[in-house]
NUFIDREN-222342 format. One record per residue (C-alpha): residue number from 1; residue in one letter; x negated, y negated, z negated. Coordinates in steps of 0.5 Angstrom, whole numbers, m for minus. Each point is the difference from the previous one (the first is absolute). Example, Ala and Ser with C-alpha at 12.3 -4.5 7.8 and 13.67 -1.06 7.14 Angstrom:
2
+-----+---+-------+-------+-------+
:   k : r :     X :     Y :     Z :
+-----+---+-------+-------+-------+
:   1 : A :   m25 :     9 :   m16 :
:   2 : S :    m2 :    m7 :     2 :
+-----+---+-------+-------+-------+
***
This chain:
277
+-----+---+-------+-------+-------+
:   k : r :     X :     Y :     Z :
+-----+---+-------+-------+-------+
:   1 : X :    32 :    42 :    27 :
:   2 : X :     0 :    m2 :    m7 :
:   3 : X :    m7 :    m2 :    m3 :
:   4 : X :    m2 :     5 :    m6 :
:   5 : X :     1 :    m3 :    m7 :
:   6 : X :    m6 :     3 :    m5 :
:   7 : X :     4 :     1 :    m6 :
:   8 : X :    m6 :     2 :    m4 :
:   9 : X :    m4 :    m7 :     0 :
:  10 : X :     7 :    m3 :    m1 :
:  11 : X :     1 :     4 :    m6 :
:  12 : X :    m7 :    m2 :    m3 :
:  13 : X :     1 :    m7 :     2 :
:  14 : X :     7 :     0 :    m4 :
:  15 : X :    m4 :     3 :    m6 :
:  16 : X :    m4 :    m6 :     0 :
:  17 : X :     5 :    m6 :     1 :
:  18 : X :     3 :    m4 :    m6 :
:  19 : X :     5 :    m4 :     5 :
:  20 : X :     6 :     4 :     1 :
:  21 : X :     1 :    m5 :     5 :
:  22 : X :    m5 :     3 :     5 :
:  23 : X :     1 :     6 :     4 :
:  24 : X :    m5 :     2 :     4 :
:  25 : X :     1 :     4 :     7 :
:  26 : X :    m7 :     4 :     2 :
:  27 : X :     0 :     2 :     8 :
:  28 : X :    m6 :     4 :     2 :
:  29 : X :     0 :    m5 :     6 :
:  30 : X :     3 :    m5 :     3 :
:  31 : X :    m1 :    m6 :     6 :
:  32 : X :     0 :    m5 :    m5 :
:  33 : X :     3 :    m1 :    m8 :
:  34 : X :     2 :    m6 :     2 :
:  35 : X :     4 :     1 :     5 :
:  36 : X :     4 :     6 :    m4 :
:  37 : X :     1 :    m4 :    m5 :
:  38 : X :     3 :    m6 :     4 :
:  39 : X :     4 :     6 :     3 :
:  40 : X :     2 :     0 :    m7 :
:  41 : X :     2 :    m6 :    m2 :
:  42 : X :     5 :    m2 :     5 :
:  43 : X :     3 :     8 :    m1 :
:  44 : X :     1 :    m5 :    m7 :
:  45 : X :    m6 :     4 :    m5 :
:  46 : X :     0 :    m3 :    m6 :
:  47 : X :    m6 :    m5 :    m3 :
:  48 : X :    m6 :     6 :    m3 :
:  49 : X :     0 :     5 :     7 :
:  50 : X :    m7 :     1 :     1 :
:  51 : X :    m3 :     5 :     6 :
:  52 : X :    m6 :     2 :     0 :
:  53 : X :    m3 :     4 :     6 :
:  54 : X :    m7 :     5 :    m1 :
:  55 : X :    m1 :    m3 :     8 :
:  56 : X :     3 :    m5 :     4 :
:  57 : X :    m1 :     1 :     7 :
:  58 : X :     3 :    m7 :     3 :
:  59 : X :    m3 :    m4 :    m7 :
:  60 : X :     1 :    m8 :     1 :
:  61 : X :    m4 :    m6 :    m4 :
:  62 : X :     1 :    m7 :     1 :
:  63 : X :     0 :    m3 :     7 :
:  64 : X :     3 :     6 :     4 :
:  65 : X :    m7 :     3 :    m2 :
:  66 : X :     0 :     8 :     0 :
:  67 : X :    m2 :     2 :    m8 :
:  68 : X :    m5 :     7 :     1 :
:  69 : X :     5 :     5 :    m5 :
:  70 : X :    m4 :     7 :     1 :
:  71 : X :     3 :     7 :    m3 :
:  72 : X :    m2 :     0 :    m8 :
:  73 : X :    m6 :    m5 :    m1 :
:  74 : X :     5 :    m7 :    m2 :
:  75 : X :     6 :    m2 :    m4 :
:  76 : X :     5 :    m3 :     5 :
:  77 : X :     6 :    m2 :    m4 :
:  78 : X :     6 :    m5 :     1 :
:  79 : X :     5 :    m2 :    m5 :
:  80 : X :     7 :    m4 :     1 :
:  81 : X :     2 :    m7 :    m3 :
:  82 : X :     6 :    m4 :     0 :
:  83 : X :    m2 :    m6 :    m4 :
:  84 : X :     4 :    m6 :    m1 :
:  85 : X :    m6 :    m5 :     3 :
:  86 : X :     0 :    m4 :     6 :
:  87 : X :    m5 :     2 :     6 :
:  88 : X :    m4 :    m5 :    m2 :
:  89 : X :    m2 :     4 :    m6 :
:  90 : X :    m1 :     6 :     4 :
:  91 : X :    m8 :    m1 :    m1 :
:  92 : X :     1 :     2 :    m7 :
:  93 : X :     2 :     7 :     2 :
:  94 : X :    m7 :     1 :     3 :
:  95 : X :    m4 :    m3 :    m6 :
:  96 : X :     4 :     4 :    m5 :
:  97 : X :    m3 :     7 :     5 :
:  98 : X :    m7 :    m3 :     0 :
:  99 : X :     0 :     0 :    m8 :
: 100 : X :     3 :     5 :    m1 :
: 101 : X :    m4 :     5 :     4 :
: 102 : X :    m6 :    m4 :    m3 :
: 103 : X :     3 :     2 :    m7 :
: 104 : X :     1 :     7 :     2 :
: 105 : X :    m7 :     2 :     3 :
: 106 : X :    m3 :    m2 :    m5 :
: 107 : X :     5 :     4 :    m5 :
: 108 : X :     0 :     7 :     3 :
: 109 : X :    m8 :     0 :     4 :
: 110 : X :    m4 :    m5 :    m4 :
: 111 : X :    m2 :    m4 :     5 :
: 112 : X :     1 :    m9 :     1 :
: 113 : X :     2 :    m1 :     7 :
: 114 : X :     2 :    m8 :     2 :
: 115 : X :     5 :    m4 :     4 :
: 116 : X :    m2 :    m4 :     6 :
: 117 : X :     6 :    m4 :     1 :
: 118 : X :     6 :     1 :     2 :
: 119 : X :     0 :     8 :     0 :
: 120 : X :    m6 :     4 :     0 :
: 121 : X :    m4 :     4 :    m5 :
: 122 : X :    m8 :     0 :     0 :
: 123 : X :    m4 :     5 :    m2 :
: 124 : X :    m7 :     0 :     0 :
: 125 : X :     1 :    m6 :     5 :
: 126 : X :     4 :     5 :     5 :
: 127 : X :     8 :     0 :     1 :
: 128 : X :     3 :     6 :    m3 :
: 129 : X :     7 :    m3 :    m1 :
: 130 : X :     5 :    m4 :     4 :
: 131 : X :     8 :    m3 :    m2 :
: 132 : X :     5 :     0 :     5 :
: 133 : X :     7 :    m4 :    m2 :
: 134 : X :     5 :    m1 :     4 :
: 135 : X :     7 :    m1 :    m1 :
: 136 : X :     6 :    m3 :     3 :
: 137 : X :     5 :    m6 :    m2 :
: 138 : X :     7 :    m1 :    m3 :
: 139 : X :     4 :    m2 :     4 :
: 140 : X :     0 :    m7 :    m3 :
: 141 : X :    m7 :     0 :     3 :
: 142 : X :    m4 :    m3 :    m5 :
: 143 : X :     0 :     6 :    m4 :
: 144 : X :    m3 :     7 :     0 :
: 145 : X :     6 :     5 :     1 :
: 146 : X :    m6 :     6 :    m1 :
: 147 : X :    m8 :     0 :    m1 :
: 148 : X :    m4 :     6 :     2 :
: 149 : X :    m7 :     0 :    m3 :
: 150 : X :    m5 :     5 :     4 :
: 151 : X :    m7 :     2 :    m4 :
: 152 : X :    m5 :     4 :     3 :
: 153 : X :    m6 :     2 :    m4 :
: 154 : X :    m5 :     4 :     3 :
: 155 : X :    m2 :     5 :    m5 :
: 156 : X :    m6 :     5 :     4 :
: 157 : X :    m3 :    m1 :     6 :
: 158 : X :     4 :     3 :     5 :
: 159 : X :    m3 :     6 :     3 :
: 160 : X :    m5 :    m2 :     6 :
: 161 : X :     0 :    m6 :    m3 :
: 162 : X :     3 :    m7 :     2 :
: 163 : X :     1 :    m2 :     7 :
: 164 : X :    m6 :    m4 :     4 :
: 165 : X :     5 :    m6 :    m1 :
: 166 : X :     1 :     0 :    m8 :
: 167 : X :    m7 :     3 :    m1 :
: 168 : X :    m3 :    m6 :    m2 :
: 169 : X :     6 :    m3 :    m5 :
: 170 : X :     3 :     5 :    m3 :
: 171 : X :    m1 :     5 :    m7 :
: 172 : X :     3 :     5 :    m5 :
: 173 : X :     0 :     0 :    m7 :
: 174 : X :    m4 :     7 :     0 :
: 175 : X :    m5 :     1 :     5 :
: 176 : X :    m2 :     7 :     0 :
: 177 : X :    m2 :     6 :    m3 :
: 178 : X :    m4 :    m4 :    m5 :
: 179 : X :     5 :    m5 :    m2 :
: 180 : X :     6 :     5 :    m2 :
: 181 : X :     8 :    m2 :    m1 :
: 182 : X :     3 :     2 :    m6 :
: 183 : X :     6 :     4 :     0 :
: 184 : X :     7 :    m1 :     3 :
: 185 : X :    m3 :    m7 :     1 :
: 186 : X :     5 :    m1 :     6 :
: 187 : X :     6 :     1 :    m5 :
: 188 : X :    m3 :    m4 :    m5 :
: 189 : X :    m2 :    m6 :     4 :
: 190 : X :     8 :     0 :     3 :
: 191 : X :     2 :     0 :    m8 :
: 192 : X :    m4 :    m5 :    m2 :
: 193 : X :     1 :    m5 :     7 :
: 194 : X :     7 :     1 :    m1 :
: 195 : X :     0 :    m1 :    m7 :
: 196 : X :    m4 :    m6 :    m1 :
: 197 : X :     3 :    m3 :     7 :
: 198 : X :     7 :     1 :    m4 :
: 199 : X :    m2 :    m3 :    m6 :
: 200 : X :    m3 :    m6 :     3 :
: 201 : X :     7 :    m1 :     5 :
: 202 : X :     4 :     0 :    m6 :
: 203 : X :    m3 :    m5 :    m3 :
: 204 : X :    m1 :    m4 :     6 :
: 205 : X :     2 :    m8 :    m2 :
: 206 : X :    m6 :     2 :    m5 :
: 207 : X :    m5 :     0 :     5 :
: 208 : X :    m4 :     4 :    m4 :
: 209 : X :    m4 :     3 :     6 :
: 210 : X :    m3 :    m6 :     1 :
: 211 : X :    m6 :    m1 :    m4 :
: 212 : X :    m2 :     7 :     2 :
: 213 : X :     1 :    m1 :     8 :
: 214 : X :    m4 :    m7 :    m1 :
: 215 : X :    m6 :     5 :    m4 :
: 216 : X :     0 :     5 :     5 :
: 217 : X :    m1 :    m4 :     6 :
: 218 : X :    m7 :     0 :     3 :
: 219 : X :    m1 :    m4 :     4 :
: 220 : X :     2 :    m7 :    m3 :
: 221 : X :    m7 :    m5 :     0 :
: 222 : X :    m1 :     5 :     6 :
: 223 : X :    m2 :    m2 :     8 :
: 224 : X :     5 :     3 :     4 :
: 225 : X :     4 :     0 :     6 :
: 226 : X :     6 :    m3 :     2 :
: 227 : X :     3 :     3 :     6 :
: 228 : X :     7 :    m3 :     4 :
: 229 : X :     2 :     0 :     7 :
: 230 : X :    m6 :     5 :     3 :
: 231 : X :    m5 :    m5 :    m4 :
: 232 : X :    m4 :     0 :    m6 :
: 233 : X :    m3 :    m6 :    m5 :
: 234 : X :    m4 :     0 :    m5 :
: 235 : X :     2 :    m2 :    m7 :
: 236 : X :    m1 :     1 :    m8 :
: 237 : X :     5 :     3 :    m4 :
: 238 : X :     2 :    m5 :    m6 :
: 239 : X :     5 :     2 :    m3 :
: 240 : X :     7 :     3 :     0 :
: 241 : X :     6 :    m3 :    m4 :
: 242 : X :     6 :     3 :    m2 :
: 243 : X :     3 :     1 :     6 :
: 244 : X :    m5 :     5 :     2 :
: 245 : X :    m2 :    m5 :     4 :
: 246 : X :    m7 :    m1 :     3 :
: 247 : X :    m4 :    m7 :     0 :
: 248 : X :    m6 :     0 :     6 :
: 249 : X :    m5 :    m4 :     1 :
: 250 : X :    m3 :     0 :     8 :
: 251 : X :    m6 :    m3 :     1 :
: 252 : X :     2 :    m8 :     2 :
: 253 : X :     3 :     0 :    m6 :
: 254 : X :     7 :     1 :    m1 :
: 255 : X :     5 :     4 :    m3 :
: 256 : X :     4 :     3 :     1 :
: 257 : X :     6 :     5 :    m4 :
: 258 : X :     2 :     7 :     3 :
: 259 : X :     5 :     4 :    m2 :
: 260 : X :    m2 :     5 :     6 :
: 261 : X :    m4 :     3 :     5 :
: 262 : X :    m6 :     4 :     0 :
: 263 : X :    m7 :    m2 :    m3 :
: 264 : X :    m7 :     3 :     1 :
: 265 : X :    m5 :     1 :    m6 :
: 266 : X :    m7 :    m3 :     2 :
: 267 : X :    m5 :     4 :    m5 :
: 268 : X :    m8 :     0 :     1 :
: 269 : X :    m3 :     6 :     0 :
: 270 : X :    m8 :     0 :     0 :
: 271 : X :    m1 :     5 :     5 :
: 272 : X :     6 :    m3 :     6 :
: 273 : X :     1 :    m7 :    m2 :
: 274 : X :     7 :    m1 :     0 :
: 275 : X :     6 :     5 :     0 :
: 276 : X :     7 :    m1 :     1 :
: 277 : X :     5 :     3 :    m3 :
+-----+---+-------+-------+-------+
***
């Protein structure tokens, strides 16, 4: 059976959009976003399909982990490129995300969230978005035959509240009864992603992007985490250069570029000492 489509959010999303190269299919639910539009691509969909789902019911974020997707609380959207770009660039891709959604939160709700590298948005210091990108080569094997890059925005708490195991780590931008979203916020925000995401990726040599993704992350100056291979290092985060690429420094002193992999924030909290996120 065919997923339903909801052409009334299609409608109001179209409305709101001034990229005529953007089409945005709405599901009700889906496995996953990413999964249909890869679907997609190799059925030869153009560069601007989007799909946006109200609830993933099989979600995936980076390194095989499942993403939380309940019905109506996030915005889980994924979009179909076919840049000219070699694999090494793909990182681009999910900087240009994480700037965008930075941009559009705070034109539709208000409010300021941060980056922490390379793919997550913080708001006050718990996860409430994360970047999936994915994509596959040409056949060359150098280059990007196609890039999906995923979103997942966490909007309201979900009923019941977040599993045990994202209790801890994970937010939404609007809290409760006491913290009210605007309306048509989920048209709105796919609008404004899509649109500044567009605007930045049509400009993509310029790296526009770049100042504000550099502005944006939290935790540079920071104590962090380095985890590879089931272990972890403590380091400070130095820097970053234009490759997105980040500059550690471990405890014995040396140095290290990382153009991958999974960081950890060590914040000090007055009460519990150190908190990981």
């Amino acid at each position: 059976m065919q997923p339903q489509r909801n052409s009334s959010l299609e409608q109001a999303i179209a409305a709101l959009l001034n990229d005529e190269s953007c089409t945005v299919q709405v599901y009700d639910t889906l496995p996953s976003t990413n999964g249909r539009l890869r679907t997609m691509a190799e059925q030869d969909a153009p560069e601007g399909t989007a799909v946006l789902a109200l609830h993933q019911s099989a979600g995936r974020g980076r390194m095989g982990r499942s993403f939380y997707s309940p019905q109506e609380s996030g915005l889980y959207l994924s979009l179909l490129l076919r840049p000219q770009m070699p694999l090494s660039e793909a990182l681009s891709l999910t900087s240009i995300a994480a700037v965008a959604a930075c941009e559009a939160i705070e034109q539709v709700c208000a409010k300021k969230v941060q980056i922490k590298w390379v793919n997550d948005l913080l708001y006050e210091k718990k996860k409430i978005c994360g970047i999936l990108t994915e994509g596959a080569a040409a056949p060359e094997g150098n280059r990007l035959s196609y890039a999906i890059v995923g979103i997942g925005i966490n909007l309201l708490l979900p009923k019941g509240g977040f599993p045990p195991e994202l209790a801890s780590v994970a937010g939404a931008l609007y809290q409760g009864d006491a913290d009210v979203p605007p309306a048509d916020l989920l048209p709105k925000l796919t609008a404004s992603w899509l649109q500044r995401f567009l605007d930045y990726y049509h400009q993509l040599p310029h790296k526009h992007y770049f100042s504000v993704y550099r502005d944006k992350l939290c935790m540079l100056g920071e104590s962090i985490l380095v985890y590879e291979n089931g272990k972890s290092r403590k380091a400070a985060a130095l820097t970053i250069d234009d490759a997105f690429r980040l500059l550690v420094r471990y405890e014995d002193g040396t140095e290290e570029w990382r153009s991958s992999g999974e960081i950890r924030i060590r914040y000090d909290t007055p009460h519990s000492g150190q908190q990981i996120l």
